[in-house]
Structures are given as structure tokens and as C-alpha cells.
N, CA, C and O atoms as a Tinker XYZ file with bonds, in Angstrom:
   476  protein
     1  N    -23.763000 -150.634000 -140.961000    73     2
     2  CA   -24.659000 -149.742000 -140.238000    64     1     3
     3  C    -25.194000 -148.701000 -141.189000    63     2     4     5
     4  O    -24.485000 -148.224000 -142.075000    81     3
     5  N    -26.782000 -148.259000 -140.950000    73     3     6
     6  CA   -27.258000 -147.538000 -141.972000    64     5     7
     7  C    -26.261000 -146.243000 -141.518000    63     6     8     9
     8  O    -25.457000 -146.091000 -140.599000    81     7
     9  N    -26.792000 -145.272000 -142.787000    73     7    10
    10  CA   -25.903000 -143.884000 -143.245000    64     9    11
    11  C    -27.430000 -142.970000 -143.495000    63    10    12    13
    12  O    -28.394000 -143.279000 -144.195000    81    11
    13  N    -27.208000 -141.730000 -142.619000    73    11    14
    14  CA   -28.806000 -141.000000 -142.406000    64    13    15
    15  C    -27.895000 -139.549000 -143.414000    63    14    16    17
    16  O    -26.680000 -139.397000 -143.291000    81    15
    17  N    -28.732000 -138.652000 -144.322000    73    15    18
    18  CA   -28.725000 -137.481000 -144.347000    64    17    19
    19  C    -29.735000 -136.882000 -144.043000    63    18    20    21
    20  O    -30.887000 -137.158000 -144.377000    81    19
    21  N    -29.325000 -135.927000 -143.315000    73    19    22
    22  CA   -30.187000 -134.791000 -143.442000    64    21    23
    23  C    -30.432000 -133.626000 -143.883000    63    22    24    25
    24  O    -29.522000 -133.131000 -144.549000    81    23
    25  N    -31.614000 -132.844000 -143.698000    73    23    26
    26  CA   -32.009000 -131.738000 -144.636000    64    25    27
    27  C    -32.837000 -130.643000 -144.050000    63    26    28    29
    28  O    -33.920000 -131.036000 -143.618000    81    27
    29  N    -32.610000 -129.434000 -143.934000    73    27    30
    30  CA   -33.301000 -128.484000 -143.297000    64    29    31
    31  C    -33.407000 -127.485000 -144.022000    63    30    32    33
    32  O    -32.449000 -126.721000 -144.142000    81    31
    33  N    -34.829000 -127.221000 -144.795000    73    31    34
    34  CA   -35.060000 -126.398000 -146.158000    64    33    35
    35  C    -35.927000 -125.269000 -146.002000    63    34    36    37
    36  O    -37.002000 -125.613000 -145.510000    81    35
    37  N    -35.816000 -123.621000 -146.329000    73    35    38
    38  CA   -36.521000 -123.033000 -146.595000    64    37    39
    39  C    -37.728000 -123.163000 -148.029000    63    38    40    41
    40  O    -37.421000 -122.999000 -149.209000    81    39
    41  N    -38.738000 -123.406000 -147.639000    73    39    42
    42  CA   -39.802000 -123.774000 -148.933000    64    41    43
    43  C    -40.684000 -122.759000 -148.667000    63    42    44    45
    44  O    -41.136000 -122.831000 -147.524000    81    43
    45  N    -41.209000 -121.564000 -149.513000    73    43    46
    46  CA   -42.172000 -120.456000 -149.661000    64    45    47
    47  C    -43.404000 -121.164000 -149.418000    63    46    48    49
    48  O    -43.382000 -122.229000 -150.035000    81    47
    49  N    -44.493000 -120.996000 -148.750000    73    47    50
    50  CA   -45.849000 -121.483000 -148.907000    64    49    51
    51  C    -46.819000 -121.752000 -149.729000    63    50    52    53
    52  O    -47.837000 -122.417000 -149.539000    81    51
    53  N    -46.433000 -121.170000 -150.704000    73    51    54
    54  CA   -47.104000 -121.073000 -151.981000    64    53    55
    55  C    -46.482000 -122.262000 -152.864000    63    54    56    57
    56  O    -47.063000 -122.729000 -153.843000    81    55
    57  N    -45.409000 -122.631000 -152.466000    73    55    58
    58  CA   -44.751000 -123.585000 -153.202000    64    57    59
    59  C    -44.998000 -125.633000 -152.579000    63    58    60    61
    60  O    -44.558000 -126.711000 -152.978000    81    59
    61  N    -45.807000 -125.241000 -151.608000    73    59    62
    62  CA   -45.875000 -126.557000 -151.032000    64    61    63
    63  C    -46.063000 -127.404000 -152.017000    63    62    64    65
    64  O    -45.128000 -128.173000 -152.242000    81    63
    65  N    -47.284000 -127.508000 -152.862000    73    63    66
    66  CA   -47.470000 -128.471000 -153.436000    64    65    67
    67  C    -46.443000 -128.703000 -154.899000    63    66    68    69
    68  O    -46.527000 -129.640000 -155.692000    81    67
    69  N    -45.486000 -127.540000 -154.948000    73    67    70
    70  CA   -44.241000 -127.889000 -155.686000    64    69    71
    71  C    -43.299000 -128.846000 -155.274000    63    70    72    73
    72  O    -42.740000 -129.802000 -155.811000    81    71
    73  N    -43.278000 -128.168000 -153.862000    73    71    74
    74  CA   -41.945000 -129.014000 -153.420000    64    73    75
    75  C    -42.732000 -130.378000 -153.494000    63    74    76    77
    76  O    -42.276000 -131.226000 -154.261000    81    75
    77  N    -43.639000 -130.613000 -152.919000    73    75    78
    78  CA   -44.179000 -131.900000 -152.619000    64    77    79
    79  C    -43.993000 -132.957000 -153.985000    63    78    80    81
    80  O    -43.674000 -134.144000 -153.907000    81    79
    81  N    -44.322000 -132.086000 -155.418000    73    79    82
    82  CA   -44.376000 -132.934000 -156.176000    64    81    83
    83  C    -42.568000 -133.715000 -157.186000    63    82    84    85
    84  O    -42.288000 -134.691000 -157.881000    81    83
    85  N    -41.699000 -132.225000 -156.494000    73    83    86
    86  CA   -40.471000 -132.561000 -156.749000    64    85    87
    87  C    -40.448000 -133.811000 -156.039000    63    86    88    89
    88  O    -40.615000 -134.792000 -156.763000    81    87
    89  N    -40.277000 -134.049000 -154.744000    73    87    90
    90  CA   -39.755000 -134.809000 -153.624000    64    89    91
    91  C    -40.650000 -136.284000 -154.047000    63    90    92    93
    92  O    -40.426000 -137.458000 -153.754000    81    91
    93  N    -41.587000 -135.738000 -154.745000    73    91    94
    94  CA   -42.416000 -137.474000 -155.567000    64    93    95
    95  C    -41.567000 -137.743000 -156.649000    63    94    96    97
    96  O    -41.296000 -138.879000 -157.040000    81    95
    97  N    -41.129000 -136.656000 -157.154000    73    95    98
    98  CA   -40.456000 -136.979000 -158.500000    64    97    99
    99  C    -38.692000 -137.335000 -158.374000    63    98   100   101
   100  O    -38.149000 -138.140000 -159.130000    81    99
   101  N    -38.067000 -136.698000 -157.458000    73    99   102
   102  CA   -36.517000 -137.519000 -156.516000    64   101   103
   103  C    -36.551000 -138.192000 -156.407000    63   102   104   105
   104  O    -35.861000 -139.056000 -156.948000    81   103
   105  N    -37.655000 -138.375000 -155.360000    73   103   106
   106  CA   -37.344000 -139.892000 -154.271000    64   105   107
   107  C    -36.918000 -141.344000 -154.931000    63   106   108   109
   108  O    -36.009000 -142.082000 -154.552000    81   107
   109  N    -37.980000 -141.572000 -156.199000    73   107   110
   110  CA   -37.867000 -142.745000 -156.707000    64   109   111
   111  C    -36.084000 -142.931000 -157.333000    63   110   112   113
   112  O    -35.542000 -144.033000 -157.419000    81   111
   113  N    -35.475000 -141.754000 -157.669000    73   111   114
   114  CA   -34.119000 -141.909000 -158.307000    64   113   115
   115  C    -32.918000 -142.202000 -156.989000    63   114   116   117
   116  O    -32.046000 -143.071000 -156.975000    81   115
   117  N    -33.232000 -141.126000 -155.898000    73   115   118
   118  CA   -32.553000 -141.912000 -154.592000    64   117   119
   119  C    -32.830000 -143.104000 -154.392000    63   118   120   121
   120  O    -31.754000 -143.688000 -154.518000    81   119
   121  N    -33.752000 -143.971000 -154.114000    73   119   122
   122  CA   -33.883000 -145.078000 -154.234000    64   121   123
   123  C    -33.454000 -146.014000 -155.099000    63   122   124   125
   124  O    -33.103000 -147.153000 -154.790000    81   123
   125  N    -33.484000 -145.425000 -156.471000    73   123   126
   126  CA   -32.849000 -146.679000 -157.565000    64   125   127
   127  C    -31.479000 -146.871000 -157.318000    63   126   128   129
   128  O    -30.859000 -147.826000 -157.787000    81   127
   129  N    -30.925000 -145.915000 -156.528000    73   127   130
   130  CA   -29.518000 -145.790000 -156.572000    64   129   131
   131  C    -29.053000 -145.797000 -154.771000    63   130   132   133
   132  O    -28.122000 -145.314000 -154.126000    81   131
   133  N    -29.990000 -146.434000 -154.522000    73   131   134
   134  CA   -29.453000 -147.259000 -153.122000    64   133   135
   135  C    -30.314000 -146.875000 -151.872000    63   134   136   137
   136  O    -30.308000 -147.432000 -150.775000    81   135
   137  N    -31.104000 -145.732000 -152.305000    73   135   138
   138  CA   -31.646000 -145.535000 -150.835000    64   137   139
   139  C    -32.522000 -146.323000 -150.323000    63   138   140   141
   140  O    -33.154000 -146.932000 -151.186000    81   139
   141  N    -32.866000 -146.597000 -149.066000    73   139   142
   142  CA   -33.420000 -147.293000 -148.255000    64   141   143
   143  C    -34.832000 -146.475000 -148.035000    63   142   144   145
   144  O    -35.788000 -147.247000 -148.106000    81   143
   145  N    -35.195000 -145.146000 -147.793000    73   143   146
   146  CA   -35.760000 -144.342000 -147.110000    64   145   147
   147  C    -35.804000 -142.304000 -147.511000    63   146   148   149
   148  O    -35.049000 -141.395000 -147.165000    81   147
   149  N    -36.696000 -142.322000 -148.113000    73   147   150
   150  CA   -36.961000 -140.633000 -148.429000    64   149   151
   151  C    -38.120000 -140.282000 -147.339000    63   150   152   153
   152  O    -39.235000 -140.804000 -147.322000    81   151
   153  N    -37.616000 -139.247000 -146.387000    73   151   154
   154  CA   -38.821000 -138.907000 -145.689000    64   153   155
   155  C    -38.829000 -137.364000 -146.184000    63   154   156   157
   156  O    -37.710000 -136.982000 -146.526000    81   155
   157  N    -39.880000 -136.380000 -146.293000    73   155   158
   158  CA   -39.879000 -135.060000 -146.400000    64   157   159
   159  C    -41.168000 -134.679000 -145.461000    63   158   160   161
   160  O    -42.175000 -135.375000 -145.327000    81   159
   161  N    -40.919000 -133.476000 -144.871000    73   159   162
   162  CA   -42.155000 -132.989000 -143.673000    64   161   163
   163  C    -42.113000 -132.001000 -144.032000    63   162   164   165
   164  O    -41.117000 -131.561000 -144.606000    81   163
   165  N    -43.216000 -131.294000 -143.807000    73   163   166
   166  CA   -43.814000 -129.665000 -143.619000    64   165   167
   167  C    -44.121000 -129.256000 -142.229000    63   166   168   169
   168  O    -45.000000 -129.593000 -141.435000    81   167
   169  N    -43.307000 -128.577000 -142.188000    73   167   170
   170  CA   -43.222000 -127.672000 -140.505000    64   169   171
   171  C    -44.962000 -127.465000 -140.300000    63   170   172   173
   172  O    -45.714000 -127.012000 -141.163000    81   171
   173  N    -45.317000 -127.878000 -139.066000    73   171   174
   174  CA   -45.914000 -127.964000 -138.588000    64   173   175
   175  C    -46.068000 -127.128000 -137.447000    63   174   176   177
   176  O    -46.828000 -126.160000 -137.442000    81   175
   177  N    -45.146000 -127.584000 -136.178000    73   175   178
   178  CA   -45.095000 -126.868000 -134.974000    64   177   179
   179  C    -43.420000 -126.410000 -134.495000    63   178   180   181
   180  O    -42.725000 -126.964000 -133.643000    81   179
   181  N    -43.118000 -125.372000 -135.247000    73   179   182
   182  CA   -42.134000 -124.730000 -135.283000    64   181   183
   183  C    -41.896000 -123.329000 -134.255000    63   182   184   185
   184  O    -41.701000 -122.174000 -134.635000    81   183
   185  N    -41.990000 -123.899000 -132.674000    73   183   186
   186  CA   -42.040000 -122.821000 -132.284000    64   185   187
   187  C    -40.263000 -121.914000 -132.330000    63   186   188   189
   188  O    -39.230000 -122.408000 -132.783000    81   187
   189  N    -40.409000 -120.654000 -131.768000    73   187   190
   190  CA   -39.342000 -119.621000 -131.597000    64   189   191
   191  C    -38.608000 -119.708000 -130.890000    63   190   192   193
   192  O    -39.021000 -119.516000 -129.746000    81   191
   193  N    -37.291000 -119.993000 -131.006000    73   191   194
   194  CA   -36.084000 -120.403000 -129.745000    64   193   195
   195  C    -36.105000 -118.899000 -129.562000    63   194   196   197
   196  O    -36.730000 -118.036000 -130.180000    81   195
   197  N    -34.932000 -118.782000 -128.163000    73   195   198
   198  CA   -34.379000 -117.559000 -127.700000    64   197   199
   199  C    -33.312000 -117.582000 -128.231000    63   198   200   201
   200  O    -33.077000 -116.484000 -128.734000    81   199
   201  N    -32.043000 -118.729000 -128.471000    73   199   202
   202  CA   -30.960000 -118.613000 -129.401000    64   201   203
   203  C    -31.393000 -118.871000 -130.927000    63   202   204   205
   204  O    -31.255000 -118.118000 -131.891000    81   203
   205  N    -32.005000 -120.262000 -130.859000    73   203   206
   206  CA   -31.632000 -120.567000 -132.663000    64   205   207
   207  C    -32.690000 -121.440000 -132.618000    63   206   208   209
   208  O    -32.823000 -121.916000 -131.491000    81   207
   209  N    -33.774000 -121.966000 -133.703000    73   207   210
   210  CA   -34.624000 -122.746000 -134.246000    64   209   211
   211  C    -34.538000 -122.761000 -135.655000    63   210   212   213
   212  O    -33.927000 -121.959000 -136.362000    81   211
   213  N    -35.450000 -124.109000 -136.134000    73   211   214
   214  CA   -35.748000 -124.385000 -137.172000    64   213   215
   215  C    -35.939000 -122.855000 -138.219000    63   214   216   217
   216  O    -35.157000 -122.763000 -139.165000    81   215
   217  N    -36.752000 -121.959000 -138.052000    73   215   218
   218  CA   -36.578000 -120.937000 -139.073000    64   217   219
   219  C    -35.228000 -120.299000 -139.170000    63   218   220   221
   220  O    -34.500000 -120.208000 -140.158000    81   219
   221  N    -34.997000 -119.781000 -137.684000    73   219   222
   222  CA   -33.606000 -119.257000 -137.808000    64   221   223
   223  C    -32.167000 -119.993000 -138.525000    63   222   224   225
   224  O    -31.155000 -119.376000 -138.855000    81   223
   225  N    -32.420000 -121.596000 -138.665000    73   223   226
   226  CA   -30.701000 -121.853000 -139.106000    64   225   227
   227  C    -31.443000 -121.491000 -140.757000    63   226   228   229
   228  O    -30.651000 -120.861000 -141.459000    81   227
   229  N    -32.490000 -121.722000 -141.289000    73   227   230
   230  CA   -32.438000 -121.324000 -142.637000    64   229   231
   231  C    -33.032000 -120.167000 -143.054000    63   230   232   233
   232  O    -33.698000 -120.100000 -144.087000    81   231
   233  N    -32.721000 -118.742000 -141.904000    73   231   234
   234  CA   -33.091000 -117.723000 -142.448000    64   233   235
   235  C    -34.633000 -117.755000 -142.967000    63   234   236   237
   236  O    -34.929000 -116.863000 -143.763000    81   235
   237  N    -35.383000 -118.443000 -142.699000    73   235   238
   238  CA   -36.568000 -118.389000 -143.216000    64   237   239
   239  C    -37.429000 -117.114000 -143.033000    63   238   240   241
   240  O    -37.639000 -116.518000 -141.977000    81   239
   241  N    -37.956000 -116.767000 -144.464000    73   239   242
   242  CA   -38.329000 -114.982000 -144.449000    64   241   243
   243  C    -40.034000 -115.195000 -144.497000    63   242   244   245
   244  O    -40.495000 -116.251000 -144.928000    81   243
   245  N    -40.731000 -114.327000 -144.116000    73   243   246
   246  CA   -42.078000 -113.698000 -144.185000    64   245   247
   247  C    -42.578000 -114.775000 -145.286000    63   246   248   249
   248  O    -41.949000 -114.974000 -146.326000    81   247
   249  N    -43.824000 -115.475000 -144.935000    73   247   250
   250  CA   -44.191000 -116.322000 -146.184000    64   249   251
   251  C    -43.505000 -117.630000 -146.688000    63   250   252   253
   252  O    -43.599000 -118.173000 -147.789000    81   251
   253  N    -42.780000 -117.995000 -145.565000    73   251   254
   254  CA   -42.006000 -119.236000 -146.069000    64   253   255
   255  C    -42.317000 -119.879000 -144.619000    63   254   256   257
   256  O    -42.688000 -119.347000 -143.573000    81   255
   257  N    -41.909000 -121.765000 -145.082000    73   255   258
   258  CA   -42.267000 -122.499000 -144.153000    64   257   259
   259  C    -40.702000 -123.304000 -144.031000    63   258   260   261
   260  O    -39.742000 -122.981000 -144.731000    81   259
   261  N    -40.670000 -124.445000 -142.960000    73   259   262
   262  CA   -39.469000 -124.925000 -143.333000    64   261   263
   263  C    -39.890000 -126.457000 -143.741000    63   262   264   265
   264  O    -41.101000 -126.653000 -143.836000    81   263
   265  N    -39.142000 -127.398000 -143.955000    73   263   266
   266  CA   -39.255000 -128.741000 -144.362000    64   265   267
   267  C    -38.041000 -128.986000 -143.903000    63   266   268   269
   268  O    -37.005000 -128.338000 -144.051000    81   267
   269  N    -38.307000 -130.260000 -143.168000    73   267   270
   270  CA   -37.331000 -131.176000 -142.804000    64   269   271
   271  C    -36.979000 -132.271000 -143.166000    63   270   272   273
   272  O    -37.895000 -133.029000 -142.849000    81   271
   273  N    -36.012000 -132.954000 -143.757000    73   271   274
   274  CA   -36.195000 -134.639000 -144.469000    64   273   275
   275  C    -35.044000 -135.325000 -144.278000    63   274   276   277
   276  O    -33.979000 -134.720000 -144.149000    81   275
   277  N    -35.110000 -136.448000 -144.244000    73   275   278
   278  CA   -33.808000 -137.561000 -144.887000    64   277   279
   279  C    -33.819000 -138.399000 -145.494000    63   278   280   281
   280  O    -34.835000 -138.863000 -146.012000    81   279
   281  N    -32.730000 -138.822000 -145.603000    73   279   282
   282  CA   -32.674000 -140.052000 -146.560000    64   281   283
   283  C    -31.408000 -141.224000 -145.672000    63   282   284   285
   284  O    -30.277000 -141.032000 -145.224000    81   283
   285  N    -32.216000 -142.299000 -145.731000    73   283   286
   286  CA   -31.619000 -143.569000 -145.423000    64   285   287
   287  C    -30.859000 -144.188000 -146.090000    63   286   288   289
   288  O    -31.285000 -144.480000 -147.207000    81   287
   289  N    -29.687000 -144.574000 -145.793000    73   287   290
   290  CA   -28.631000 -145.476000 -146.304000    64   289   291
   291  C    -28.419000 -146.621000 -146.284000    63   290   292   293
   292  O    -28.163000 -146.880000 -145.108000    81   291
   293  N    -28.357000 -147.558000 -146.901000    73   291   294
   294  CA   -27.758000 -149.054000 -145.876000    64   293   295
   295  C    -26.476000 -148.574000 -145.373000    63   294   296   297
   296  O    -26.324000 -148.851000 -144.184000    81   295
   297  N    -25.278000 -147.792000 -146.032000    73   295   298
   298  CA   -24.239000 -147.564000 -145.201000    64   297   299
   299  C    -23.996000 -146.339000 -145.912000    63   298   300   301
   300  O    -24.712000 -145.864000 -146.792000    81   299
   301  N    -22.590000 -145.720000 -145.314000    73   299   302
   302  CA   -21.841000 -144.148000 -146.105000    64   301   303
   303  C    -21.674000 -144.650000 -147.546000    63   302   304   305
   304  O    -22.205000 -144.332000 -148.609000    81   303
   305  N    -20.786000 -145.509000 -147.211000    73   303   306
   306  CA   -20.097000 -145.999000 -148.478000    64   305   307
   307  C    -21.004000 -146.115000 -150.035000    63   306   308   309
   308  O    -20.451000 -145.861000 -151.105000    81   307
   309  N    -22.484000 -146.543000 -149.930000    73   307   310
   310  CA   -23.688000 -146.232000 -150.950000    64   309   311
   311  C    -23.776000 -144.968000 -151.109000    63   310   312   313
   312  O    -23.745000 -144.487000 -152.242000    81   311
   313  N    -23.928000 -144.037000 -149.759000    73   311   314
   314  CA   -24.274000 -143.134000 -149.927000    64   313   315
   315  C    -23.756000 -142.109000 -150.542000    63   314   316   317
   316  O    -24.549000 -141.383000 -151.141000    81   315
   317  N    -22.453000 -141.801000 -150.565000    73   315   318
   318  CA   -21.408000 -141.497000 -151.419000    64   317   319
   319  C    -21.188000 -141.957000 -152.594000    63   318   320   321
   320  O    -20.839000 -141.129000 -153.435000    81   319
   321  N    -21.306000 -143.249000 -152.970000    73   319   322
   322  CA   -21.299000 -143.553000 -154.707000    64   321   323
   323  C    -22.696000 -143.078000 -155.449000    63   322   324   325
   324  O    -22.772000 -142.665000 -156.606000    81   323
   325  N    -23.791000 -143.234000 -154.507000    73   323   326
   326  CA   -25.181000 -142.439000 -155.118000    64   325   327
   327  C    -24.895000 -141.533000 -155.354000    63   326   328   329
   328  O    -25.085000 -141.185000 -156.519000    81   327
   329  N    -24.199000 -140.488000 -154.317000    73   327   330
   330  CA   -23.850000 -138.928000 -154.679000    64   329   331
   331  C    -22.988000 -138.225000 -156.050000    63   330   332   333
   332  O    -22.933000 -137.132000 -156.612000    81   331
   333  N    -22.346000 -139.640000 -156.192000    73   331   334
   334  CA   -21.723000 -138.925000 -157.518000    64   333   335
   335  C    -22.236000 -139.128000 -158.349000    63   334   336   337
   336  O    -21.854000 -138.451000 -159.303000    81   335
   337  N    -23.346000 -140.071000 -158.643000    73   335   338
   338  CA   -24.064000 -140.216000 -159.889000    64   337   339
   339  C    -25.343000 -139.522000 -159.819000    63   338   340   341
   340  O    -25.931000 -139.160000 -160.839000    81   339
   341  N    -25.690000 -139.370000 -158.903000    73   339   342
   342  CA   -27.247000 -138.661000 -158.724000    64   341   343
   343  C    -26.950000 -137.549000 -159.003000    63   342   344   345
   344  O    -27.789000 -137.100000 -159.784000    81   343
   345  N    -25.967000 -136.644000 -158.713000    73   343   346
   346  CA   -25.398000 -135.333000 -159.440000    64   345   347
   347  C    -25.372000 -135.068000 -160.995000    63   346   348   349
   348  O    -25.691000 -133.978000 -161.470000    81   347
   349  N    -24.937000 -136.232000 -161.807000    73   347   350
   350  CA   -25.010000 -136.018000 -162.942000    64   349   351
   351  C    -25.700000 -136.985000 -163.609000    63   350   352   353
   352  O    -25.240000 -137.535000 -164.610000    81   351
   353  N    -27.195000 -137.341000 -162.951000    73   351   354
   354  CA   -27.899000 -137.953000 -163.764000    64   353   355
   355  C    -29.141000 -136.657000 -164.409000    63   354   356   357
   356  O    -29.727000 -135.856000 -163.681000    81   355
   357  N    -29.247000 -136.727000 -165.442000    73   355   358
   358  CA   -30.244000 -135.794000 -166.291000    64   357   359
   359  C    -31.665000 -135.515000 -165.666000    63   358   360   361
   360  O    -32.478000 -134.644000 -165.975000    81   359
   361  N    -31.746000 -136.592000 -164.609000    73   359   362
   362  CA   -33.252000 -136.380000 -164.320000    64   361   363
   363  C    -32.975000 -135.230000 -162.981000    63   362   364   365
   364  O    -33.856000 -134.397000 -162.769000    81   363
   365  N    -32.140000 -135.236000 -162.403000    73   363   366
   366  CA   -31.536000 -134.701000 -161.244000    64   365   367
   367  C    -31.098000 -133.073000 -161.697000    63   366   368   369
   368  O    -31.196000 -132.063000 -161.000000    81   367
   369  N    -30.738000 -133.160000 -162.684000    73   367   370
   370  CA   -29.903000 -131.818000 -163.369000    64   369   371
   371  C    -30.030000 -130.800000 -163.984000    63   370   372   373
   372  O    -29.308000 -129.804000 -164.016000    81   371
   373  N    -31.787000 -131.232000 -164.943000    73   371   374
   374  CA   -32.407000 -130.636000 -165.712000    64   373   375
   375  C    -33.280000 -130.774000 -165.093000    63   374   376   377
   376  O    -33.745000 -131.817000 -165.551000    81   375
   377  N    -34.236000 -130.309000 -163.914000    73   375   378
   378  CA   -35.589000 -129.900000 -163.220000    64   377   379
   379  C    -36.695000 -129.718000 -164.965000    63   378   380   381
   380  O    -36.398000 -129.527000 -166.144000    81   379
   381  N    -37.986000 -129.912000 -164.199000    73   379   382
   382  CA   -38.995000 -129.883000 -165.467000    64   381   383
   383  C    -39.128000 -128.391000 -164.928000    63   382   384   385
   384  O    -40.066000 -127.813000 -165.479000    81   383
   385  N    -38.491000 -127.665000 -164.065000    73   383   386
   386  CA   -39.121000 -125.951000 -164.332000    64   385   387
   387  C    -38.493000 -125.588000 -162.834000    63   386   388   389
   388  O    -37.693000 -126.407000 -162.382000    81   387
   389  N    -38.791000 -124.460000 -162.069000    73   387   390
   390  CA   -37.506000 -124.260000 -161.194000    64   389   391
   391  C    -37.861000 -124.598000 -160.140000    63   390   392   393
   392  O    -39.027000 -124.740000 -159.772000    81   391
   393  N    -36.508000 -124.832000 -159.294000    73   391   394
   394  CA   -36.793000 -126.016000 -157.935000    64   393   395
   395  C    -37.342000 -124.727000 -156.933000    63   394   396   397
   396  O    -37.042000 -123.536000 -156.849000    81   395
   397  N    -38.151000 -125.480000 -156.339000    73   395   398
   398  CA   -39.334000 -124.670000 -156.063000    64   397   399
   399  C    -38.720000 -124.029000 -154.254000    63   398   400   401
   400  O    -39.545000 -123.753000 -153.383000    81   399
   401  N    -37.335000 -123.917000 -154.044000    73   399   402
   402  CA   -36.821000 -123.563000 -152.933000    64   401   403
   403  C    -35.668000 -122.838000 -153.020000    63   402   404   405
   404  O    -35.203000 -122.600000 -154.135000    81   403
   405  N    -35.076000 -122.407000 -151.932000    73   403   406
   406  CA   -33.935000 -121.720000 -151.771000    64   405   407
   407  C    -32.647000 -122.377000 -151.636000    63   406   408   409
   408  O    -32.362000 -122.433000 -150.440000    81   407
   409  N    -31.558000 -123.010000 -152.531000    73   407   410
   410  CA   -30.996000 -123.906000 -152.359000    64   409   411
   411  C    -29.868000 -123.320000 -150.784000    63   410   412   413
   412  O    -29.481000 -123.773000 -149.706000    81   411
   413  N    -29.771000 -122.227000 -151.505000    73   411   414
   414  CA   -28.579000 -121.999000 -150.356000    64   413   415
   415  C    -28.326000 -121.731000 -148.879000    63   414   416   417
   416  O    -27.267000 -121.553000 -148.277000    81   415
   417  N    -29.746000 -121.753000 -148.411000    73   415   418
   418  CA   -30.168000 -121.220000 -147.411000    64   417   419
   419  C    -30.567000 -123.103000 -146.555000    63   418   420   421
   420  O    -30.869000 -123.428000 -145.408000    81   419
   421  N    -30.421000 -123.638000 -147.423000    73   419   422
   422  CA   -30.638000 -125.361000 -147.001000    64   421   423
   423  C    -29.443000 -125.818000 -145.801000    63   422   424   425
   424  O    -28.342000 -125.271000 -145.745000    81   423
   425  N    -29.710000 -126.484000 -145.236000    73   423   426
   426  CA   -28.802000 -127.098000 -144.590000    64   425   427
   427  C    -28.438000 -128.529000 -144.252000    63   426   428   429
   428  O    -29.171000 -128.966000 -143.365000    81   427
   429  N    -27.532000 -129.397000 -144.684000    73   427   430
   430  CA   -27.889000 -130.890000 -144.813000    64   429   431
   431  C    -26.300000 -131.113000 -144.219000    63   430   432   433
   432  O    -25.356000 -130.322000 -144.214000    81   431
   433  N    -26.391000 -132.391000 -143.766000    73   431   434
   434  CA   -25.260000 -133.358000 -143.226000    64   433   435
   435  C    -25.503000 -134.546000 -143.299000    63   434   436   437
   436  O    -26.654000 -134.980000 -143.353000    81   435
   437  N    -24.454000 -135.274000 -143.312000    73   435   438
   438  CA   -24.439000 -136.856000 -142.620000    64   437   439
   439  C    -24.729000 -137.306000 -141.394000    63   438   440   441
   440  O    -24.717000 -136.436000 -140.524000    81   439
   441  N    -24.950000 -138.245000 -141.103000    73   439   442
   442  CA   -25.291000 -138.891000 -139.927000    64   441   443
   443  C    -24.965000 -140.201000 -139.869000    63   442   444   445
   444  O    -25.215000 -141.035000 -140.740000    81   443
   445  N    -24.206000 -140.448000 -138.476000    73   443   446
   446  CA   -24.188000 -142.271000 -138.145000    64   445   447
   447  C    -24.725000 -142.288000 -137.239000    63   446   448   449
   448  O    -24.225000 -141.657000 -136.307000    81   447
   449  N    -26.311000 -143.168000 -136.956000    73   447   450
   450  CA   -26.545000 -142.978000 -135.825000    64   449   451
   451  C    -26.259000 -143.572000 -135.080000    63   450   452   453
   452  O    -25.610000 -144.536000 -135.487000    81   451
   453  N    -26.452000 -143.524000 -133.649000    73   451   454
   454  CA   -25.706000 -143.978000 -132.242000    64   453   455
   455  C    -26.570000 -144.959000 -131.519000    63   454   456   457
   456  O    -26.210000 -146.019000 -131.005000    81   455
   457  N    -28.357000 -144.181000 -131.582000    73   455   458
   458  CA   -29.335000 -145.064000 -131.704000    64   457   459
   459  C    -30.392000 -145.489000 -132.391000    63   458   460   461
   460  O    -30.691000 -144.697000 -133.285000    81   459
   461  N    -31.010000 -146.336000 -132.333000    73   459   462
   462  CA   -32.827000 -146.624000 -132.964000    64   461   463
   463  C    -33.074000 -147.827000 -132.855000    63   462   464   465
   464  O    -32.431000 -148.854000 -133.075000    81   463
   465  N    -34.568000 -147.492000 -132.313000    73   463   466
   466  CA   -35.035000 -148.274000 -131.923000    64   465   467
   467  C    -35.349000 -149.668000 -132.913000    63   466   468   469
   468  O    -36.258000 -150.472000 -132.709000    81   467
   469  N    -34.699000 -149.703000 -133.638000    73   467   470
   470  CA   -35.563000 -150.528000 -135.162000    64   469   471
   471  C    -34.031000 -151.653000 -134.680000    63   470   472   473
   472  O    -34.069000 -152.771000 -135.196000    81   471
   473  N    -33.231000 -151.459000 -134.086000    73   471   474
   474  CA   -32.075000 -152.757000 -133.726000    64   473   475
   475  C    -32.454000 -153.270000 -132.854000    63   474   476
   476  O    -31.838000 -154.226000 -132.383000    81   475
């Protein structure tokens, strides 16, 4: 069964077409190393909860947008051996100049999903 992560990112506005060109320049290395699937979005219609929304879990400040993405697995078990090498592969480690977001303010997990329509 596929293996989903996800990703919930503060990205500054000014930086769109950064992030955009990182997430061209990732994707292909998640993939060499098992992924099935890189999606990345730009908040669009992000309205205001009364408890908690999309800006609020990543603190998103004045001038920033959020991005949402994942990545497809064929299973955990890939997804986890990708993780230890995609960490210390050079292309991953050494950015061509600085990652154009707030790492810490990100929020990502695993996922097994339960449904989809694609079975």
C-alpha cells in the first residue's frame, strides 16, 4: 500500500518563484530514490478558522503565503530508506543559495491512507 507525506509550509511571497524552482530542482531526486509522486501548491483560498487554519498551524506572518505538498510512496518501507539517503545526498545538503522558506515553522507527517479513489 502506497506511503503519503505531507507538508504544510510557510513560503514569503516574494519567494514564490524560489520555492517553485527549488521544488523543480527536489522533486527529480525524490523520485530517483523511489518516489511515485511530488505535488507542491500555492495557497490559493485559505480562508480564517475560528480555532486553527492553514496560516495558523504555520504561524504564517504579514507577507507570507502557505504551500501545501506531498509526496507519494509505493510503501513506508521506500519511504524511509529514501529518507536516509536523501538527507545526505550533496544535492539535498548543499542548496545552490538559501532555501527560500522557514524550515521550522513547516509541518509534515506520514500518512497511510484509508481511502482513494485510484483502487
Amino acid at each position: 500500500m502506497s506511503y503519503v507525506q505531507g507538508f504544510v509550509i510557510p513560503v514569503p511571497v516574494a519567494n514564490r518563484d524560489a520555492y517553485r524552482d527549488m521544488a523543480a530542482k527536489t522533486a527529480p531526486i525524490f523520485r530517483e530514490y523511489g518516489a511515485e509522486r511530488v505535488v507542491e501548491c500555492w495557497g490559493d483560498a485559505l480562508p480564517d478558522g475560528h480555532t486553527t487554519d492553514f496560516r495558523k498551524a504555520v504561524k504564517a506572518e504579514e507577507g507570507e503565503n502557505v504551500v501545501f505538498s506531498w509526496i507519494v510512496w509505493p510503501d513506508k518501507a521506500t519511504a524511509d530508506a529514501a529518507h536516509e539517503k536523501i538527507w545526505s545526498d550533496p544535492r539535498m545538503t548543499k542548496p545552490d543559495g538559501p532555501i527560500p522558506f522557514d524550515g521550522k515553522r513547516m509541518i509534515f507527517g506520514g500518512f497511510v491512507p484509508i481511502f482513494d479513489t485510484d483502487y
